[in-house]
N, C-alpha and C positions, 0 to 999 in steps of 0.2 A: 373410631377410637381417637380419644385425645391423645394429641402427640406431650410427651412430658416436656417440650419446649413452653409450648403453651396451656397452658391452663386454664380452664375455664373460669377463674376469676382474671382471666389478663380484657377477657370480656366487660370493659367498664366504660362509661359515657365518662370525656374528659372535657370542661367548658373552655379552659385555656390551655394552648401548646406553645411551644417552638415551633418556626416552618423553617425547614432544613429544603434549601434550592440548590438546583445547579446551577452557577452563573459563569462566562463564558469572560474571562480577563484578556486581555490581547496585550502580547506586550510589544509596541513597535519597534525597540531598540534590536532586540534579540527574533524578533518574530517568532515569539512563540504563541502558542494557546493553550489556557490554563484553566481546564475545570475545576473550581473549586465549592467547597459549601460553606454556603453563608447562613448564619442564622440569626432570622426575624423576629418578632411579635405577633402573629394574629390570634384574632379571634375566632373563625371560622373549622367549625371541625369537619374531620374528615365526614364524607357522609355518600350512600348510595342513592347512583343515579337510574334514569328508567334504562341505560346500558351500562350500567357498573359502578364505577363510584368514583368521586373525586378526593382527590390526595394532593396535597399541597399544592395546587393550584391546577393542577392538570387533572384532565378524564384518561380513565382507564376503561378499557372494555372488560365484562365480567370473566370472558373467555381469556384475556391477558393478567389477568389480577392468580388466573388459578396457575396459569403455567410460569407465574414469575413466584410461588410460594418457595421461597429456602427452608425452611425448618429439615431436619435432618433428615423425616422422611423419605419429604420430596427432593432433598438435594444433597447428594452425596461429600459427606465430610473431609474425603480425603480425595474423591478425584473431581470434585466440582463440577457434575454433571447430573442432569435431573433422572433418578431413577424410580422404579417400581412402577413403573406405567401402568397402567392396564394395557390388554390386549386388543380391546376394540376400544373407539374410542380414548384413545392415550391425549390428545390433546382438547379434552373436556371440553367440547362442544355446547354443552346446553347447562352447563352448571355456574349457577349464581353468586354472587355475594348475599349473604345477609345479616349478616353483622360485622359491624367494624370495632374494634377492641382495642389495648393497652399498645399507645405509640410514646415510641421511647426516640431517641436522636435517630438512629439508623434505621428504625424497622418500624412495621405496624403490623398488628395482630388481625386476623380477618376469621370469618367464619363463611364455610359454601353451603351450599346445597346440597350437595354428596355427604355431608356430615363433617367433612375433613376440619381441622383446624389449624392453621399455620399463622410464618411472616413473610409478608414480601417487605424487602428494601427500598429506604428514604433516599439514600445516601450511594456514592460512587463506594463509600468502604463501606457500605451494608452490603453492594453486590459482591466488590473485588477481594473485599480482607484490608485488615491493616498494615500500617508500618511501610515497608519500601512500596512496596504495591498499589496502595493508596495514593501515596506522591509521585508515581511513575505515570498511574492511569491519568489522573489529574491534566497532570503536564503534556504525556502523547497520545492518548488513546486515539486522540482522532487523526492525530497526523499518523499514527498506524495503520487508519480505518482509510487512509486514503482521502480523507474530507476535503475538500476545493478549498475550504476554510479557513483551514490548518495551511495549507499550503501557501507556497509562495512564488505565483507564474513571474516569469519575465521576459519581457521584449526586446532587452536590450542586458548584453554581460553589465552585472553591477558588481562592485564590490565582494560582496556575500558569494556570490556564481563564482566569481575567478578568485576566491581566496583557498589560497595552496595550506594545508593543516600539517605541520610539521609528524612523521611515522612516531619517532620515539614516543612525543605528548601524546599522542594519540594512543596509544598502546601502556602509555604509565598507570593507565588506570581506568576501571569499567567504567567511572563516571564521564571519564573525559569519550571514552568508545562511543559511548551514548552519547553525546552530545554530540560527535563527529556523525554518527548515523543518522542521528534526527536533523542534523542539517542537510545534510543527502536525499531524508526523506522530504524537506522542507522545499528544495529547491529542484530535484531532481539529478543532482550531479554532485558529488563528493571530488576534492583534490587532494590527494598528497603525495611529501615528494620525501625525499631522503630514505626511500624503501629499499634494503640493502635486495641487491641482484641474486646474492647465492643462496636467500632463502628460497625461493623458488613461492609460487601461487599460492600452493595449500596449507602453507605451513605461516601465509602474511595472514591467511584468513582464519586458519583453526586455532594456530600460536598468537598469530599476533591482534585479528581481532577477537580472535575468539566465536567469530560464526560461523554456521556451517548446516547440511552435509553442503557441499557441491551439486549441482542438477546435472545429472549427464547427457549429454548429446551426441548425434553421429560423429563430433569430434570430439569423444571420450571428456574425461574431468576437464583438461587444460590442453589448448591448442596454443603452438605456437604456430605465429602467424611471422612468415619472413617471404621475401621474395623468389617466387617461381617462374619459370619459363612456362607458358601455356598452360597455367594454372586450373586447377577442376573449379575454385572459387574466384570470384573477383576477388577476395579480400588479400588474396596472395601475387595479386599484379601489380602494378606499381603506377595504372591509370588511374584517375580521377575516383574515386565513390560517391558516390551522390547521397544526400542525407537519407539514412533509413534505420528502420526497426531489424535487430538480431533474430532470425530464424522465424521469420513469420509463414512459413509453410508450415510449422508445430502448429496442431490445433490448441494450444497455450503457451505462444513464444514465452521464455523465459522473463521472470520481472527485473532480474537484478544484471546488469554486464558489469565486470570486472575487467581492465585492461592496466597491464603491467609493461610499462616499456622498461626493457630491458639496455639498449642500444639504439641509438639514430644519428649514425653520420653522413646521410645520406643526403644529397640536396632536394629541398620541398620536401613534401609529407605533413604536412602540417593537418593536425586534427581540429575538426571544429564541431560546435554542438547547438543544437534550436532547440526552445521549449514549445513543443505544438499545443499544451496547453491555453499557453498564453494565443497564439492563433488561432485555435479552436473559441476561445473566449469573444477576439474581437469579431470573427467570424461568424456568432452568436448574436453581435450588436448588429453587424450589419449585414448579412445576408442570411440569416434562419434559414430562409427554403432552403439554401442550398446544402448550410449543414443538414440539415434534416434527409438530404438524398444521402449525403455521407454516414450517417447512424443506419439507414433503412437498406440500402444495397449493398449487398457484399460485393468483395472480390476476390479472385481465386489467388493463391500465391503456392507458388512449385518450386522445387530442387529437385532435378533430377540429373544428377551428372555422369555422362554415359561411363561405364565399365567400375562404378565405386559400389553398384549393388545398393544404391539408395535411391526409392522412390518417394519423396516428401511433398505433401499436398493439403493445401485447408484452406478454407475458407474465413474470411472477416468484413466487417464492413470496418472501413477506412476509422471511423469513430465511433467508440463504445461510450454508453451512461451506464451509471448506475443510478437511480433516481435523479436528480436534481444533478449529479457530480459527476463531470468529466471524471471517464475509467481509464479508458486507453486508449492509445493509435497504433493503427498498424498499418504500416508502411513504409515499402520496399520497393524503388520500379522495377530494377533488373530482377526478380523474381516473381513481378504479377502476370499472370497471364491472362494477358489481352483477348484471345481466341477462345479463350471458354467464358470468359463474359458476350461474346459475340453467340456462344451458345445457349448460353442460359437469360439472357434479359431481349429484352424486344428494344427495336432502335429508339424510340421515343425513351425508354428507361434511359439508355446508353448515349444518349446524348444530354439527357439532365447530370446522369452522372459526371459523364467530362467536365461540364461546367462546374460544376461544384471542386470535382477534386483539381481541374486547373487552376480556380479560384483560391482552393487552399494551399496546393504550393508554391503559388505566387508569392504567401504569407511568411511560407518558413525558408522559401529561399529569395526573402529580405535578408541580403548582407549586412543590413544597421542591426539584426536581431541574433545572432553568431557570436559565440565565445570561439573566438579562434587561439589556438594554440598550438607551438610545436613544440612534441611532448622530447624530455631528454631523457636518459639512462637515469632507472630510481624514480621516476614518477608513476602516477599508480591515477586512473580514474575509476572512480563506480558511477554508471548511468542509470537511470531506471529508465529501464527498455519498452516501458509502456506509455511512456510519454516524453522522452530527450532523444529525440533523432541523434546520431551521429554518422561524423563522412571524413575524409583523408583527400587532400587534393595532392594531385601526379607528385611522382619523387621520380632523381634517374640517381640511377647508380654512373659516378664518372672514375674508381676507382674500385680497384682490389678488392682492397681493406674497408668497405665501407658498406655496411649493413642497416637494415631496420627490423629489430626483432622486440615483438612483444609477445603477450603471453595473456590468456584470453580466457575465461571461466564465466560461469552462470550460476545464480542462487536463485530461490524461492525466494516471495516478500515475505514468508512468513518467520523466516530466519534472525531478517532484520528484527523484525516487532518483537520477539522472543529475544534477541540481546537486548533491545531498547526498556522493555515492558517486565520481562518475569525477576522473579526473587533469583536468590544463588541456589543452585540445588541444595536439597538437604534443610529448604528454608520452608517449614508447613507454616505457612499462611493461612491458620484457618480465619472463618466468619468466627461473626463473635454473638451468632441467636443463639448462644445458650445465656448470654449476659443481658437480654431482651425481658 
């Protein structure tokens, strides 16, 4: 059945078009990356290939042309998800293009095999919608997507890394949040300072930046973190920490760390932060094998602290990819365990191993590569915990009255991307293939 989107006169050989690209602007002042669409002159129509057909300058497969159809059918209106599947075969296997039809700025009309007749989109606003949506995806989609590209590693604190974002700006208004977040997302560390003490965690985040929920851990929504005697964690003793990953015994440590100092009149304590990205990069130039033991061998990581009734255990390898793109690191020493690597790997493995991960922390505990800082009462960091080690060197307490209390929380990344990325509630962003 034709869908009343398309119509079988949208079915028409066109000699001249518009080619609508995505091209990739970088702007080095601001570090950003901006998908935009430009439009060309060619001569060249769309046309099928012996694997599907080519569209403004790229090949599609015919199996990718069917499952990117939007028409209203296939793509649900209001919650932007592909529906009416079939039962077997839902991701149309063996079904063809065979005719290409009426393309307009955003879309082009196709005909399959199955009879179907739809549009797949030209355009970032033929997939996304228009209006904010359209300039939001543009501008971060990828630095939401985690893209290496979008990013921005460093080896050394720059400017950008240790710049402190004043609370109030930051909170004046969603565009400035976003902007504050996409820097966060850009660098891997957010700063700000002037964060009033008596709001307390959930209310900087739900009131003031407006994300949320919280991710809960064996230390509930928000730990406050102050000085213990014979502490069940290190993070509550007042020795050294050495740079590591938040809760890597979770089989998906948290992405987001939130730390809220409250108080620090303590002498030392000073916090400091490494991007293993930018390590994992040069690490990349010059010894491949060995990152390559670091992506391919796990290592075990545990919490088990007697009499608290929590046993916490999983496994990672020290460096995650996702394709092409540094994903994450995970790593913690005082929570690896040594002995069940001695269980599970044979010595030839566990000896490549050492090498590589000695090799890699030799990288990030380069003191010339360390944002060091001692954080004061009203400062507020966010790390992304899948790639910004953080550590605390020794503090002693030499008075009374003298304390170090912060306040400590966890989000999903997908919270950030959702304030950075979506419309205001109540905003229907539809597509616009009824206008096709």
């Amino acid at each position: 059945m034709l869908s009343r989107l398309t119509p079988r006169s949208c079915f028409r050989p066109k000699l001249v078009r518009k080619l609508s690209e995505a091209l990739l602007i970088k702007d080095d002042d601001e570090g950003l990356q901006i998908q935009q669409d430009a439009i060309g002159s060619v001569t060249e129509e769309p046309h099928i290939t012996e694997k599907g057909i080519c569209l403004d300058g790229k090949n599609l497969l015919h199996v990718e042309t069917r499952n990117m159809c939007k028409c209203e059918v296939c793509f649900g209106k209001h919650s932007h998800q592909r529906n009416k599947l079939p039962h077997i075969g839902n991701a149309f296997p063996d079904v063809k293009v065979k005719e290409v039809g009426k393309m307009t700025e955003h879309y082009v009309s196709l005909k399959w095999s199955d009879g179907h007749e739809g549009v797949i989109a030209r355009t970032i606003r033929g997939e996304y919608g228009p209006g904010v949506i359209e300039s939001r995806v543009k501008q971060w989609l990828n630095l939401t997507r985690r893209k290496n590209e979008a990013q921005r590693f460093w080896s050394s604190p720059n400017e950008e890394v240790t710049k402190a974002w004043d609370y109030s700006w930051v909170v004046s208004s969603g565009e400035n949040t976003r902007q504050f977040l996409a820097h966060y997302m850009r660098y891997g560390i957010g700063l700000i300072n002037g964060v009033p003490n008596d709001m307390g965690m959930e209310k900087i985040l739900s009131k003031g930046l407006k994300i949320g929920p919280l991710r809960r851990t064996s230390y509930e929504d928000v730990d406050y973190v102050r000085f213990k005697p014979n502490p069940t964690n290190s993070a509550y003793g007042s020795d050294m920490l050495p740079l590591h990953t938040d809760l890597a015994s979770y089989f998906e440590a948290p992405h987001v760390q939130f730390f809220h100092c409250m108080e620090s009149t303590v002498e030392g304590g000073e916090s400091f932060w490494v991007d293993t990205f930018a390590a994992i990069k040069t690490m990349s130039e010059q010894r491949p094998d060995l990152l390559e033991v670091l992506k391919t061998v796990p290592m075990t990581f545990r919490y088990t602290p007697p009499g608290r009734g929590v046993f916490q255990l999983s496994q990672h390898p020290v460096v995650k990819m996702c394709g092409e793109d540094i994903w994450q690191t995970v790593d913690i020493l005082w929570s690896m365990d040594t002995a069940q690597l001695t269980r599970d790997e044979d010595f030839e493995t566990r000896e490549r191993w050492w090498d590589a991960f000695l090799y890699y922390r030799e990288l990030v505990e380069d003191q010339n590569s360390w944002f060091v800082k001692k954080l004061v009462g009203g400062e507020f960091v966010m790390t992304d915990n899948w790639r910004v080690l953080h550590a605390r060197k020794e503090f002693k307490v030499t008075a009374p009255d003298q304390e170090r209390i912060v306040s400590t929380s966890y989000m999903d990344w997908n919270s950030m991307a959702n304030r950075i990325l979506s419309a205001e509630k109540g905003d229907h962003v539809f597509l616009e293939v009824d206008q096709h």
